[in-house]
C-alpha positions as CSV (number, residue, x, y, z in Angstrom):
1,X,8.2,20.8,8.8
2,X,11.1,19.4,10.3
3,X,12.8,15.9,10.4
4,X,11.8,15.2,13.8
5,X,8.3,15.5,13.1
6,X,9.1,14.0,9.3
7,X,10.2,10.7,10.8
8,X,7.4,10.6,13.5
9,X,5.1,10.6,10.9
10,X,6.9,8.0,8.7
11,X,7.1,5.7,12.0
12,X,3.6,6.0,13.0
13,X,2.7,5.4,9.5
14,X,4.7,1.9,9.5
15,X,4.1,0.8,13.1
16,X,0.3,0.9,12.3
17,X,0.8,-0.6,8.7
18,X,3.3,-3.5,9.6
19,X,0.7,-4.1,12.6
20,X,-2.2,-4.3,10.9
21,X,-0.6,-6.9,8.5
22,X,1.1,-9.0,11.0
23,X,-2.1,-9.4,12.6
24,X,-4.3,-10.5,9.8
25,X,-1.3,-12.1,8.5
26,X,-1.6,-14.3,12.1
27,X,-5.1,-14.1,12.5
28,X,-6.8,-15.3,9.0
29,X,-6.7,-17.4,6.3
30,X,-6.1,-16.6,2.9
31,X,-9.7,-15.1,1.5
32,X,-11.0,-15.0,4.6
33,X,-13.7,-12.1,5.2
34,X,-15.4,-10.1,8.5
35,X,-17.9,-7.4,7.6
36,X,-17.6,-4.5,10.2
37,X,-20.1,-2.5,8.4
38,X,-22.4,-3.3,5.7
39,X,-20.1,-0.7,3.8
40,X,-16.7,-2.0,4.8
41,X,-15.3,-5.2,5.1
42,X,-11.8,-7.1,6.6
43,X,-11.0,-9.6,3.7
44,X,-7.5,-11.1,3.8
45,X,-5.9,-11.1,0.4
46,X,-2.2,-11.2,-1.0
47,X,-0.8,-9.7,-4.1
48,X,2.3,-9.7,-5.8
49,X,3.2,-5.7,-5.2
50,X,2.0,-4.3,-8.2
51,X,-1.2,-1.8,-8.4
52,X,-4.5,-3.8,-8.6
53,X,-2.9,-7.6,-7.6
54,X,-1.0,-7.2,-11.4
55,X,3.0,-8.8,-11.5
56,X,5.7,-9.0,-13.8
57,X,5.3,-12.9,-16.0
58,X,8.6,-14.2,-15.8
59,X,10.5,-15.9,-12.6
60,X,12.3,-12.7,-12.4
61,X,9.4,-10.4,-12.2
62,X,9.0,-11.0,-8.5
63,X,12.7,-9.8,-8.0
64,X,13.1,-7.0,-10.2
65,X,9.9,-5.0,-8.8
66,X,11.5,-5.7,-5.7
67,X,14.7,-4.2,-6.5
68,X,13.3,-1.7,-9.0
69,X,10.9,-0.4,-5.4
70,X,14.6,-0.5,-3.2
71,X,15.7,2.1,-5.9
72,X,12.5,4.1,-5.8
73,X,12.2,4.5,-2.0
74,X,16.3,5.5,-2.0
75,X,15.1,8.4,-5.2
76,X,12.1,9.3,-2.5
77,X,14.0,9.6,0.7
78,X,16.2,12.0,-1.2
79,X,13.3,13.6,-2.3
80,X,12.5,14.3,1.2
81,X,15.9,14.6,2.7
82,X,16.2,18.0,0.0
83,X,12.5,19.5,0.6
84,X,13.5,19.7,4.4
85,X,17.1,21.0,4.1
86,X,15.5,23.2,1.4
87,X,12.3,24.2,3.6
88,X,9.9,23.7,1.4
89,X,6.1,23.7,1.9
90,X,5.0,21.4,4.6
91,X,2.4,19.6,2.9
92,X,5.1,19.0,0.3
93,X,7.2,17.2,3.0
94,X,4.1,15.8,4.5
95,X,3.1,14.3,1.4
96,X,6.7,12.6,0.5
97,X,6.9,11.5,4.1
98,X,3.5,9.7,3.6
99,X,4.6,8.4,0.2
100,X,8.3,7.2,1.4
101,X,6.2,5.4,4.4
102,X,3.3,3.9,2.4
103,X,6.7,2.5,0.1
104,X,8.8,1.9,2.9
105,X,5.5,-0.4,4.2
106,X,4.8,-2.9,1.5
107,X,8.4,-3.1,0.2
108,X,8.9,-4.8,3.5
109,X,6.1,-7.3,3.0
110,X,8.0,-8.3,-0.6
111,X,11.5,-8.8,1.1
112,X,10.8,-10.7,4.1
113,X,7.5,-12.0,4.9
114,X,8.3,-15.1,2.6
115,X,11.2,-16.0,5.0
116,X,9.2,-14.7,8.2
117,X,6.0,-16.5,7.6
118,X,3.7,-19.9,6.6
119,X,1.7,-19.5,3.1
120,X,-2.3,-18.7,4.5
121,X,-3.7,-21.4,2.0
122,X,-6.0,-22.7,4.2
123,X,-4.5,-22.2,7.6
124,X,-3.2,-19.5,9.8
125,X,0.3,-18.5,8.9
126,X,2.8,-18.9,11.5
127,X,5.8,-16.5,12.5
128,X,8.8,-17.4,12.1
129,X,8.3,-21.4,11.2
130,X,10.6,-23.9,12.0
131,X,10.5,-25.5,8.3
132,X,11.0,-22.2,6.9
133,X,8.5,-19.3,5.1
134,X,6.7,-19.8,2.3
135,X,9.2,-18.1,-0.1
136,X,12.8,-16.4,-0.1
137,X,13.7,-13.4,0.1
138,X,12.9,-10.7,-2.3
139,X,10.0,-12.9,-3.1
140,X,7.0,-12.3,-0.2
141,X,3.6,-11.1,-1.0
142,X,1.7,-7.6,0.2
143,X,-1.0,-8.1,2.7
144,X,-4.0,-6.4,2.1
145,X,-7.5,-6.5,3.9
146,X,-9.2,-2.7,3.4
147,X,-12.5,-3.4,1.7
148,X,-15.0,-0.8,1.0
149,X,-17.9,-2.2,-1.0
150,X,-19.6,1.0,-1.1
151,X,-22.2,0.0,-3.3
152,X,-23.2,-2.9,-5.8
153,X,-26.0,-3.3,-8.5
154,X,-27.1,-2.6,-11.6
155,X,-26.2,0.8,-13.3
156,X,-29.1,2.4,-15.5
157,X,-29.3,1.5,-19.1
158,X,-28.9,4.8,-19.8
159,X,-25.0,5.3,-18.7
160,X,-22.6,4.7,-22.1
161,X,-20.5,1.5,-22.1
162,X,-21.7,0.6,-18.6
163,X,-25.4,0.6,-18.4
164,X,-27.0,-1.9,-17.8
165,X,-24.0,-4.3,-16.2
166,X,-22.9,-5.7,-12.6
167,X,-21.1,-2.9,-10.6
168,X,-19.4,-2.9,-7.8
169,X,-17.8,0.7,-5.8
170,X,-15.2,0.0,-5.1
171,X,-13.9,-3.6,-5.5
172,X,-9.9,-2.6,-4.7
173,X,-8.4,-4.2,-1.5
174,X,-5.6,-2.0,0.0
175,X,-3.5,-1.5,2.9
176,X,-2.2,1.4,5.4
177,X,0.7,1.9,3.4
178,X,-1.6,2.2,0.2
179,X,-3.9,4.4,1.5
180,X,-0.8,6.7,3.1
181,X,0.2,7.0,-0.7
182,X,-3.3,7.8,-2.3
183,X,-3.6,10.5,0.8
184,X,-0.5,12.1,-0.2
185,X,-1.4,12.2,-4.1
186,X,-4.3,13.5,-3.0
187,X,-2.8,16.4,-1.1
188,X,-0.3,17.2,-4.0
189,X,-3.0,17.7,-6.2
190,X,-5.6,19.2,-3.9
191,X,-2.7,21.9,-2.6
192,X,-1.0,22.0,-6.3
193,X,0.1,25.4,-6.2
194,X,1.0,25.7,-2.8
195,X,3.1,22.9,-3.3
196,X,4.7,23.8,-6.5
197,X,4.0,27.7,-6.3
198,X,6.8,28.3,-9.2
199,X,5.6,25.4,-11.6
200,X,2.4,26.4,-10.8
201,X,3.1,30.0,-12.2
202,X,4.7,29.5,-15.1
């Protein structure tokens, strides 16, 4: 795979991630929920960064994931820049150039949606505000709105630690660039050993 095609992939990946955002980010209020299907739902929620909503305690948490995800996508875009010069497999490069995007996507949420955008509490965020965003840089929250609640009920009494308890598949809330990043995880373990044929064999 080339770079060409590496950074077409990385583009489309953002333009369809920063769009998505920007528009629910403009479009609903904080918590806000449409169900497109009884299986999958638009719900409007905001996290920190962190897998699963979690952040760093501490009023330099915020910034240091920031700057700790700055150094990270730098280590990844290496990563790719030396599997094309190196012509490695393409769903190696495809994979990285889905990771680097999906990183890319939500690190941009952290640095600047504070300063480009109203909180959501209650109303429809504005872009760019006269009084200013809601935070300063470094410190903006991820938008995410993909909700599959596959199923929900009761599991069997029979099931160890579980049975017999509320349960919910799945209750995460993700984004483009999130679900760019599970694909490629997904491909590097699905495709292993093509990936990695000399790991692989030893």
């Amino acid at each position: 795979m080339t770079l060409k095609k590496s950074v077409f992939l990385i583009l489309i990946v953002l333009i369809i991630d920063q769009w998505s955002k920007i528009y629910i980010k403009t479009h609903f209020q904080l918590g806000q929920s449409i169900e497109v299907f009884e299986w999958f739902k638009i719900h409007f929620i905001e996290n920190e960064g962190m897998a699963w909503g979690k952040k760093i305690p501490g009023s330099y948490g915020k910034l240091f994931l920031s700057l700790f995800r700055l150094v990270a996508i730098a280590g990844i875009g290496y990563w790719l820049w030396d599997s094309i010069r190196k012509n490695a497999s393409s769903i190696l490069i495809v994979s990285i150039s889905l990771i680097f995007a999906g990183a890319v996507g939500n690190i941009l949420d952290s640095v600047f949606y504070g300063l480009f955008f109203d909180h959501s509490v209650g109303q429809v965020a504005g872009f760019l505000p006269e009084s200013g965003g809601y935070a300063s840089i470094f410190y903006g929250k991820v938008v995410d709105m993909l909700y599959f609640p596959i199923w929900e009920g009761v599991l069997p009494s029979w099931i160890p630690f579980y049975g017999g308890k509320h349960f919910l598949f799945f209750n995460a809330i993700f984004n483009v660039a999130d679900s760019a990043i599970s694909i490629a995880v997904m491909l590097l373990i699905l495709f292993n050993k093509r990936v990695f044929p000399k790991e692989a064999s030893n």
